[in-house]
FISE-511219 format. One record per residue (C-alpha): residue number from 0; x, y, z. Coordinates in steps of 0.5 Angstrom, whole numbers. Example, Ala and Ser with C-alpha at 12.3 -4.5 7.8 and 13.67 -1.06 7.14 Angstrom:
2
<rec num="0" X="25" Y="-9" Z="16"/>
<rec num="1" X="27" Y="-2" Z="14"/>
This chain:
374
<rec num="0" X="78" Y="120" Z="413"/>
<rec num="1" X="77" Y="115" Z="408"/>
<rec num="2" X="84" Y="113" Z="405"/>
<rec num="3" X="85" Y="109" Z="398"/>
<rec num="4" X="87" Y="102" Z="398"/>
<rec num="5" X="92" Y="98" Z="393"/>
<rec num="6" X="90" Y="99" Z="386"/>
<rec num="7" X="85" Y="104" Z="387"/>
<rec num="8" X="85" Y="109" Z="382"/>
<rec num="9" X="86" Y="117" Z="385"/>
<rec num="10" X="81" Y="121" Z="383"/>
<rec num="11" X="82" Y="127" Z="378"/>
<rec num="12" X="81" Y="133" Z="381"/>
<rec num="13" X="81" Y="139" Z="376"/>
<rec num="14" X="82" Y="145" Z="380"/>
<rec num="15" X="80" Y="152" Z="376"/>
<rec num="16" X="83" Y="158" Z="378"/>
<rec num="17" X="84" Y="166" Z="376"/>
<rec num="18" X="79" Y="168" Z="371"/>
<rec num="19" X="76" Y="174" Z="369"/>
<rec num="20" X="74" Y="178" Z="374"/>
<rec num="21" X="76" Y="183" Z="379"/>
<rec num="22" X="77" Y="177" Z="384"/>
<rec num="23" X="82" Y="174" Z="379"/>
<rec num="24" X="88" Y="174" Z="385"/>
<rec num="25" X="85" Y="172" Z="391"/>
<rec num="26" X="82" Y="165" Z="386"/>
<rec num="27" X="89" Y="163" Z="387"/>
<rec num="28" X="90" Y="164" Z="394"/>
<rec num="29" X="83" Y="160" Z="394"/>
<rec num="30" X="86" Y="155" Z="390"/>
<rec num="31" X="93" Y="155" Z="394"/>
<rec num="32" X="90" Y="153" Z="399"/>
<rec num="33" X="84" Y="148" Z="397"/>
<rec num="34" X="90" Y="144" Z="393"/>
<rec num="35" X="95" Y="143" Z="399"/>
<rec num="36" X="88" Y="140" Z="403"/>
<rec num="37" X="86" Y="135" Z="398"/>
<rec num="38" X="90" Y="128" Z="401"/>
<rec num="39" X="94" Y="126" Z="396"/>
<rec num="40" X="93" Y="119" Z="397"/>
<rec num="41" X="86" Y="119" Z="394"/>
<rec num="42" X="87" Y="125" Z="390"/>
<rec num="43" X="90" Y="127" Z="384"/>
<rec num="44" X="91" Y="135" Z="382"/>
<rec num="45" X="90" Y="138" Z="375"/>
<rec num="46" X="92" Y="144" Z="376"/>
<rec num="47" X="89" Y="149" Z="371"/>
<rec num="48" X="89" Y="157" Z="371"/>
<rec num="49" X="85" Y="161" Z="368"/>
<rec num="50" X="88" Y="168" Z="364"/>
<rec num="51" X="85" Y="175" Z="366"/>
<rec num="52" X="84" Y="175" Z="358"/>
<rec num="53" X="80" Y="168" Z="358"/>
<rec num="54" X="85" Y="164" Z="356"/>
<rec num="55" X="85" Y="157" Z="359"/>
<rec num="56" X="92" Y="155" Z="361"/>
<rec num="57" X="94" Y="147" Z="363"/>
<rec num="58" X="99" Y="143" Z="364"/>
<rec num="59" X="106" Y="146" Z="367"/>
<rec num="60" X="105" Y="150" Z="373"/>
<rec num="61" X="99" Y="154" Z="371"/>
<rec num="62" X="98" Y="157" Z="379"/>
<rec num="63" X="106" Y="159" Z="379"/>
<rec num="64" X="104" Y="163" Z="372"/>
<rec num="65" X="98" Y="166" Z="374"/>
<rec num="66" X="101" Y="167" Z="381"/>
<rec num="67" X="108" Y="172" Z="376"/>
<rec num="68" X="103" Y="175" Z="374"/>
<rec num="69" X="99" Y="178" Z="379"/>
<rec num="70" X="101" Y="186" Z="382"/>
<rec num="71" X="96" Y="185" Z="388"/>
<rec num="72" X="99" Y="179" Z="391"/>
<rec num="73" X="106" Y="176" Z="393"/>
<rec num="74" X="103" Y="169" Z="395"/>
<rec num="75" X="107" Y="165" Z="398"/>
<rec num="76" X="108" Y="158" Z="396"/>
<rec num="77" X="104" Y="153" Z="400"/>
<rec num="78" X="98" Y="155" Z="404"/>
<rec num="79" X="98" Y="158" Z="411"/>
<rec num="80" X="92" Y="154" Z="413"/>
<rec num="81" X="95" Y="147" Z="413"/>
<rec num="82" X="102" Y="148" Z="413"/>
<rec num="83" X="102" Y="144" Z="407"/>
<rec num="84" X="106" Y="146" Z="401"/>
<rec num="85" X="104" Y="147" Z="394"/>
<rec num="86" X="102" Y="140" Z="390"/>
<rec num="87" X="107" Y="138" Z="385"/>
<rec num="88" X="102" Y="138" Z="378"/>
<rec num="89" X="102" Y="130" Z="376"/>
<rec num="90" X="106" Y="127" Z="371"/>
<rec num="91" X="102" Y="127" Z="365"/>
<rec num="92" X="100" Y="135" Z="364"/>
<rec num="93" X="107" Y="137" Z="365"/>
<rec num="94" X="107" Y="140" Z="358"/>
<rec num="95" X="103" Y="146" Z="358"/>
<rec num="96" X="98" Y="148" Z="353"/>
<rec num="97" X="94" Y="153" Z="352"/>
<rec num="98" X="87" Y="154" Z="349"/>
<rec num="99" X="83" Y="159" Z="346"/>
<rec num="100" X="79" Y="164" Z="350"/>
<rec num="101" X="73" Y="161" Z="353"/>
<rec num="102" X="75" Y="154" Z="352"/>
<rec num="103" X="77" Y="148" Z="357"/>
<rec num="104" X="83" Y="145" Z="355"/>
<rec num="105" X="81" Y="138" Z="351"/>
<rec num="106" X="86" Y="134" Z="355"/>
<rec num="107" X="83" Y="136" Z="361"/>
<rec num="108" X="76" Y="135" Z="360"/>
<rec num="109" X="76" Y="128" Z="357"/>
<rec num="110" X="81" Y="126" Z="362"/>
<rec num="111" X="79" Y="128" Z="370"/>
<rec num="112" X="73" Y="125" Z="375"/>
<rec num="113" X="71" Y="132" Z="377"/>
<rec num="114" X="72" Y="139" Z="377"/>
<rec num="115" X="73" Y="144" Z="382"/>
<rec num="116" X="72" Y="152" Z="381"/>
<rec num="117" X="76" Y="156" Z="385"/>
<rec num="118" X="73" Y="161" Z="381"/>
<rec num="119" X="70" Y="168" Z="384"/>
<rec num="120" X="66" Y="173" Z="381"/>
<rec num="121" X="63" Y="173" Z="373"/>
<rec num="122" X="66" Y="168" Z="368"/>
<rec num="123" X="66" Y="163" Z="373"/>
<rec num="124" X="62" Y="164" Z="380"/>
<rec num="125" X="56" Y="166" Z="375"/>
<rec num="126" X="54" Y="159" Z="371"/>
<rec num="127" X="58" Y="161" Z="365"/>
<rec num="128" X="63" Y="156" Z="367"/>
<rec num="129" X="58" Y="150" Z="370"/>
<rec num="130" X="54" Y="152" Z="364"/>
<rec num="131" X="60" Y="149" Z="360"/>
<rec num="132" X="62" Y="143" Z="364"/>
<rec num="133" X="54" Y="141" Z="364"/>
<rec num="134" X="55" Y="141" Z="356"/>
<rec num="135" X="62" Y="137" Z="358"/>
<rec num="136" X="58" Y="132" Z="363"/>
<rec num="137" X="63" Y="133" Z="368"/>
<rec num="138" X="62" Y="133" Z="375"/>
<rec num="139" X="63" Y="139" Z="379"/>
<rec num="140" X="63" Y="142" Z="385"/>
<rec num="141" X="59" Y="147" Z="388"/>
<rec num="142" X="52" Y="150" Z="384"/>
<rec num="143" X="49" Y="148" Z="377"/>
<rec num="144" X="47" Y="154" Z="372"/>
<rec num="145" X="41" Y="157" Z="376"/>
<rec num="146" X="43" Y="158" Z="382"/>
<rec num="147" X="49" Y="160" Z="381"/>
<rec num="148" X="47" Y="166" Z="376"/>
<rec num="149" X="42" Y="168" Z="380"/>
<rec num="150" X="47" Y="168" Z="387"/>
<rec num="151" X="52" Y="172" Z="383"/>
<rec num="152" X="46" Y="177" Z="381"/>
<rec num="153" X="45" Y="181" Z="387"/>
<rec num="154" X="38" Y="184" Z="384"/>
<rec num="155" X="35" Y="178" Z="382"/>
<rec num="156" X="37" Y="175" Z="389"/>
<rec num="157" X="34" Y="180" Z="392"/>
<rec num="158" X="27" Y="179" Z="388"/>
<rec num="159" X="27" Y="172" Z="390"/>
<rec num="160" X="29" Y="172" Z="397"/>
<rec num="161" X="23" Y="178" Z="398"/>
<rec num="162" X="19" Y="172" Z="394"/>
<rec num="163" X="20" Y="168" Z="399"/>
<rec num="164" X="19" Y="172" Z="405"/>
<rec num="165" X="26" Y="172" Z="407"/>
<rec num="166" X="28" Y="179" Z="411"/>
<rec num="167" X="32" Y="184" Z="407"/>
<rec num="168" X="34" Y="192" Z="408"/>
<rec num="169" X="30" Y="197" Z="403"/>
<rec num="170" X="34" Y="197" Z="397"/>
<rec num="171" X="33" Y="199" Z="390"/>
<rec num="172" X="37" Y="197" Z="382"/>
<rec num="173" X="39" Y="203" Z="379"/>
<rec num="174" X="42" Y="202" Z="371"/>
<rec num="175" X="48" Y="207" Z="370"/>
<rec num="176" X="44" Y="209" Z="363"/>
<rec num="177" X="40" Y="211" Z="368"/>
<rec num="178" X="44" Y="215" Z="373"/>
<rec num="179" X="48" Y="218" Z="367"/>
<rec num="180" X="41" Y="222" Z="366"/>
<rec num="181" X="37" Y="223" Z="371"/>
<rec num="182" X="42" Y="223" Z="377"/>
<rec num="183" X="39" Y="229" Z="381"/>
<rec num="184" X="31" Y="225" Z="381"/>
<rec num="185" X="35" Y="218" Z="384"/>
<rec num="186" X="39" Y="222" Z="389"/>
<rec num="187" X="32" Y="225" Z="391"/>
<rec num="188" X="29" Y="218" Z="392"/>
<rec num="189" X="35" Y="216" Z="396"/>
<rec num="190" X="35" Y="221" Z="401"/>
<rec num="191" X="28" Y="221" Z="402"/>
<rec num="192" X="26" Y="214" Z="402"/>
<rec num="193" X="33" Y="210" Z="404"/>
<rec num="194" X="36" Y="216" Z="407"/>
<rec num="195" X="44" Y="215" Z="409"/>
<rec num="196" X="48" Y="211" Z="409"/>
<rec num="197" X="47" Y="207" Z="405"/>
<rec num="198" X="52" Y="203" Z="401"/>
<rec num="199" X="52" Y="202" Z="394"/>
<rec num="200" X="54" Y="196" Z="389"/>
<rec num="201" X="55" Y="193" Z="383"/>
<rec num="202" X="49" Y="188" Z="382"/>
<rec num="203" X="54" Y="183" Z="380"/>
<rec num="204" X="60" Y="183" Z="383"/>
<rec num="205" X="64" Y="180" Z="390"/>
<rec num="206" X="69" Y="181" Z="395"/>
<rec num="207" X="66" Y="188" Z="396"/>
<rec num="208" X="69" Y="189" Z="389"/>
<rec num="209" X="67" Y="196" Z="388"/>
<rec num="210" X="64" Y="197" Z="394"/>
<rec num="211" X="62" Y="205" Z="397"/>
<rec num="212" X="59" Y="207" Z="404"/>
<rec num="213" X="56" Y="213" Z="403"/>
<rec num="214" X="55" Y="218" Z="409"/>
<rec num="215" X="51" Y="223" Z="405"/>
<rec num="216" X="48" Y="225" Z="398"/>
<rec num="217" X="55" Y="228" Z="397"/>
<rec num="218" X="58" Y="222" Z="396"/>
<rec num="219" X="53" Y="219" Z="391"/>
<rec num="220" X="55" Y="220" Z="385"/>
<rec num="221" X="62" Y="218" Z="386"/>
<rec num="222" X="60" Y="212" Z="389"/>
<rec num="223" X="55" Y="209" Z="384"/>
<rec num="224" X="61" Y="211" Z="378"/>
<rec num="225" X="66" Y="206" Z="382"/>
<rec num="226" X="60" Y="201" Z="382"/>
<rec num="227" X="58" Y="202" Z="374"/>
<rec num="228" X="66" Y="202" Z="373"/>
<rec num="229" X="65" Y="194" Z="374"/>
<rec num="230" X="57" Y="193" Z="372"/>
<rec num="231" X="51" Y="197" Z="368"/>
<rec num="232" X="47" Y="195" Z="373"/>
<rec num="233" X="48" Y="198" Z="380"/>
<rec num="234" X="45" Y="196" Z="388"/>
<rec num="235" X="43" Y="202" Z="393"/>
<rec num="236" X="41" Y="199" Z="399"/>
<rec num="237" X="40" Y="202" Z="407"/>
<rec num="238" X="44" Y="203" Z="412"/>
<rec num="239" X="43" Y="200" Z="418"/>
<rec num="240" X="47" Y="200" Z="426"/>
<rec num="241" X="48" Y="192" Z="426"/>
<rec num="242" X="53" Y="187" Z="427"/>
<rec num="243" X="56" Y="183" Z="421"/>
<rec num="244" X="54" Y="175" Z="422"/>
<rec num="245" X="56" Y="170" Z="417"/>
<rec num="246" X="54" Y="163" Z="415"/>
<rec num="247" X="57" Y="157" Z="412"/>
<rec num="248" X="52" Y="152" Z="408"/>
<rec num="249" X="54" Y="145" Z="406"/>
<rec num="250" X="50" Y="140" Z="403"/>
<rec num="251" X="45" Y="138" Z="397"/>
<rec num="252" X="38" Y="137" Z="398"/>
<rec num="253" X="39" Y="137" Z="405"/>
<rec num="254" X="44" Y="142" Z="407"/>
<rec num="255" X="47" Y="144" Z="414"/>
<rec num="256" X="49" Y="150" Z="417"/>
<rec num="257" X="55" Y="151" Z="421"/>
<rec num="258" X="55" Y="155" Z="427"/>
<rec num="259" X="56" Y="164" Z="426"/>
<rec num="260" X="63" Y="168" Z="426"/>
<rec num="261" X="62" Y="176" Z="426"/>
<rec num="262" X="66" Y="181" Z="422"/>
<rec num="263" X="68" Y="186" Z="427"/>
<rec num="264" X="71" Y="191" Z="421"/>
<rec num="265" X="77" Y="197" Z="423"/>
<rec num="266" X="75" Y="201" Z="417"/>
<rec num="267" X="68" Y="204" Z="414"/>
<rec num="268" X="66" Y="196" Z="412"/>
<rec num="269" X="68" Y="190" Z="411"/>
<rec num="270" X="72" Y="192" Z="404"/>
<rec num="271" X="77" Y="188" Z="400"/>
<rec num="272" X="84" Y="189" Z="403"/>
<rec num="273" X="81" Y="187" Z="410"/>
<rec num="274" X="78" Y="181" Z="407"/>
<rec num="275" X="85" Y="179" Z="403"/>
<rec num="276" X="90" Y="184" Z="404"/>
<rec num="277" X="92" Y="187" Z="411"/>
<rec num="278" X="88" Y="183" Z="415"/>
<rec num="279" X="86" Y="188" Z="419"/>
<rec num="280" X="78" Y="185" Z="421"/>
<rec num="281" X="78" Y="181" Z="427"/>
<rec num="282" X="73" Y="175" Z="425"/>
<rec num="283" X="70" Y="172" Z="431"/>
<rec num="284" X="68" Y="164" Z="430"/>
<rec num="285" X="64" Y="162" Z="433"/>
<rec num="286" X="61" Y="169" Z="434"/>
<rec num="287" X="57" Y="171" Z="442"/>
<rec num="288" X="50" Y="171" Z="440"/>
<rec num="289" X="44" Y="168" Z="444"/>
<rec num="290" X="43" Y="160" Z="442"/>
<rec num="291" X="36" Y="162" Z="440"/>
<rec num="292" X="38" Y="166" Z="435"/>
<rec num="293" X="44" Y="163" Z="433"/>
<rec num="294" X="38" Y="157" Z="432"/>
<rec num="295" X="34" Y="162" Z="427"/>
<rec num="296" X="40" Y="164" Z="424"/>
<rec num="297" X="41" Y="156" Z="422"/>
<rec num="298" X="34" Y="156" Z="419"/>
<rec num="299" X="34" Y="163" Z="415"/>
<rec num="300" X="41" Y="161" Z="412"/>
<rec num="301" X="37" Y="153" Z="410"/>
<rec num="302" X="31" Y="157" Z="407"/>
<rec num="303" X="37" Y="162" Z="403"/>
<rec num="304" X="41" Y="156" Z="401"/>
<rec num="305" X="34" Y="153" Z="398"/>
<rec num="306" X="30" Y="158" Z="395"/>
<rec num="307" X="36" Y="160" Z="391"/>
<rec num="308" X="37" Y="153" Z="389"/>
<rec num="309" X="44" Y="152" Z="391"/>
<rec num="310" X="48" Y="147" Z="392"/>
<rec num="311" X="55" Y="144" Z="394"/>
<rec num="312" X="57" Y="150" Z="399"/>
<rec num="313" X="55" Y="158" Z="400"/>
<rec num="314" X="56" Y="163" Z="404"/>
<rec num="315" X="50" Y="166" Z="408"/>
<rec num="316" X="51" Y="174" Z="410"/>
<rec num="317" X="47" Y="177" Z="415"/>
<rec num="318" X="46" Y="183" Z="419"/>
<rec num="319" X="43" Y="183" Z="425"/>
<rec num="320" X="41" Y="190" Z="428"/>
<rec num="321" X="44" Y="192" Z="434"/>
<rec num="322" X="38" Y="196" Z="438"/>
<rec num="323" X="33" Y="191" Z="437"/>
<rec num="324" X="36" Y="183" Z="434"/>
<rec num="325" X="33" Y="184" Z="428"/>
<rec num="326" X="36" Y="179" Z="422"/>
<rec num="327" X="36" Y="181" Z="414"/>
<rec num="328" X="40" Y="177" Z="410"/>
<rec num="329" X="45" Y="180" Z="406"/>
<rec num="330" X="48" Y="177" Z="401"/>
<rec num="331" X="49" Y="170" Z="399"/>
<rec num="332" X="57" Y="168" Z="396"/>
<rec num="333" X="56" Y="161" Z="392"/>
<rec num="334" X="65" Y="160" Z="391"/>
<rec num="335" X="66" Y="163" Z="398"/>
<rec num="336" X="73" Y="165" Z="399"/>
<rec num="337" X="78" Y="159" Z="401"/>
<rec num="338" X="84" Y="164" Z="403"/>
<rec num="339" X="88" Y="163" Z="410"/>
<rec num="340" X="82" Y="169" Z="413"/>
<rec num="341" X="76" Y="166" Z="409"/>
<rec num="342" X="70" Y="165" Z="414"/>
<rec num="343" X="68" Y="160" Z="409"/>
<rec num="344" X="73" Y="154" Z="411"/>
<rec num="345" X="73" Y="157" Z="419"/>
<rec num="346" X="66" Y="156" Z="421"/>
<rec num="347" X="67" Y="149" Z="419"/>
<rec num="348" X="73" Y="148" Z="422"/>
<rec num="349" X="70" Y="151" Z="428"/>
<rec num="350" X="63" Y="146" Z="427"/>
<rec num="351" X="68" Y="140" Z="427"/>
<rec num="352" X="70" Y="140" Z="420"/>
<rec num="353" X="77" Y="141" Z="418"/>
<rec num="354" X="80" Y="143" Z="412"/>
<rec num="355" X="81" Y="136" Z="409"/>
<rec num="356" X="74" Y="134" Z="410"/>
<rec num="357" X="71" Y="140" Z="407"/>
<rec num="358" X="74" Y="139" Z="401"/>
<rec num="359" X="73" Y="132" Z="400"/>
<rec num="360" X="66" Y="133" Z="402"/>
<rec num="361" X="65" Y="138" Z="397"/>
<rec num="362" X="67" Y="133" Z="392"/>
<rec num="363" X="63" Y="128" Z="394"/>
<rec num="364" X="57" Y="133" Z="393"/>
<rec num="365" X="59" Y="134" Z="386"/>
<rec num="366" X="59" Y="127" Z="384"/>
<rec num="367" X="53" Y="125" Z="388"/>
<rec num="368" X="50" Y="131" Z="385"/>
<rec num="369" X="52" Y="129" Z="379"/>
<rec num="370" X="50" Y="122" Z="379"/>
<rec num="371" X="43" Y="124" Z="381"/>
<rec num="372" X="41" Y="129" Z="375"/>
<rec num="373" X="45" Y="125" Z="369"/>
């Protein structure tokens, strides 16, 4: 890796963590782990926490703040994927300050080279904050204001990859106004044009957040409360007998997919505690499948990754039928999780990119793409 000489300015890496959402804390493990991975010798870390009520927080230890306040997590300092401990936040934003909500601290915007969100879910995986940051003229990493509004929006991704001809599962977008109704007329329509399962979520949420499988028409209205309980607008989708295949997707203009991981879930699905807290799914990287279909899996996640017009990095989801191999494409996550059982940083690391370059990868992207747009 490239390592700065005598004299050379660091760059200054504004990392953002916490936010708003329901994927608050596993932001900060996410977080966490991408700060112990940058080199220190070419980057400078400008911590910045996000509250669960807006508030930007900088300066101080913010990650140890917000970490205080999280009942779902105990982290533990340092990440268990480098070994590495926490950074120490650099010497010129020892004094906290606090800004009001939705606003990115002035100290901050004016003095770094780049930003990266660490942020998953709404106001801040949804072009909120790039839409922020674009009006601010910082370089960031990962995609611009379209294409991470239309990734978050499962409907709306669904839509334009049906646009673009790419394989998808039947489904359907039910608004909770909708339900609260007529529930037994969208019932009706489930049994008789999807049947069951079928798994019903909100339209924009992430880390299976909110997430049902429902095994028959009995458990369709408790499931479409849980998903309305997070969104007005709710995704009912077909149930299939398939494997789990993940893709990580890296690049610009000219992306490139890594090699496949297969979730093997212990419970109904890949739900939020197997993903971030008792790990209890087993993650196969690189997954066993054929090398032709492996090569066609490469494509569709390039063609999902271009259609959606992402940048920077995202993570493809598939489903692969088990009886006859054939592929949908699931869903598309444009801040993938950086935590120490993410798939994300895995399949790189499995593809010949390990941790450290991943994310200097990704901030070069930032400011290449940058460069290219202003």
């Amino acid at each position: 890796m490239h390592r700065q000489g005598p004299g050379i300015r660091k760059i200054r890496v504004a990392m953002l963590f916490g936010g708003r959402s329901g994927e608050h804390d596993v932001s900060l493990r996410s977080a966490e782990t991408i700060m112990a991975a940058l080199d220190p010798e070419r980057y400078e870390i400008v911590p910045v926490g996000i509250t669960r009520e807006g508030k930007w927080l900088s300066g101080g230890d913010p990650l140890a703040e917000l970490e205080a306040s999280s009942p779902f997590f105990a982290l533990e300092a340092g990440s268990v994927m480098t070994g590495q401990p926490r950074p120490e936040p650099s010497s010129s934003e020892m004094v906290a300050t606090e800004a009001p909500t939705g606003f990115m601290p002035a100290n901050v915007a004016n003095s770094v080279d780049v930003v990266f969100p660490a942020l998953h879910g709404p106001m801040g995986e949804d072009g909120t904050v790039q839409g922020m940051l674009e009006l601010a003229g910082v370089p960031y990493v990962g995609s611009g204001v379209l294409g991470s509004a239309v990734a978050m929006d499962k409907a709306t991704t669904k839509s334009l990859l049906t646009q673009a001809g790419l394989p998808q599962l039947p489904w359907r977008l039910i608004y909770r106004k909708e339900w609260e109704r007529d529930a037994s007329a969208i019932c009706e329509w489930i049994a008789q044009a999807m049947g069951f399962p079928c798994f019903v979520k909100p339209a924009n949420l992430g880390s299976s957040v909110g997430i049902s499988k429902v095994a028959s028409v009995d458990g369709l209205d408790d499931a479409i409360k849980l998903a309305g309980h997070f969104d007005r607008r709710i995704i009912v989708e077909q149930g299939t007998n398939a494997r789990e295949i993940e893709m990580a997707v890296l690049g610009n203009d000219e992306p490139l997919a890594s090699v496949a991981g297969e979730i093997v879930p212990r419970g109904e699905f890949y739900d939020y505690n197997a993903k971030y807290v008792d790990d209890t799914a087993e993650l196969i990287v690189p997954a066993n499948i054929d090398p032709d279909l492996l090569g066609y899996l490469q494509g569709l996640a390039v063609d999902t990754f271009r259609a959606l017009d992402l940048a920077g990095m995202a993570r493809v989801d598939f489903f692969v039928e088990r009886e006859t191999d054939r592929v949908y494409v699931n869903e598309v996550n444009t801040i993938p999780g950086f935590t120490s059982i993410s798939m994300y940083p895995m399949l790189w690391e499995a593809s010949g990119v390990p941790l450290p370059e991943l994310v200097d990868r990704l901030i070069q992207l930032a400011m290449e793409r940058h460069a290219d747009t202003h």
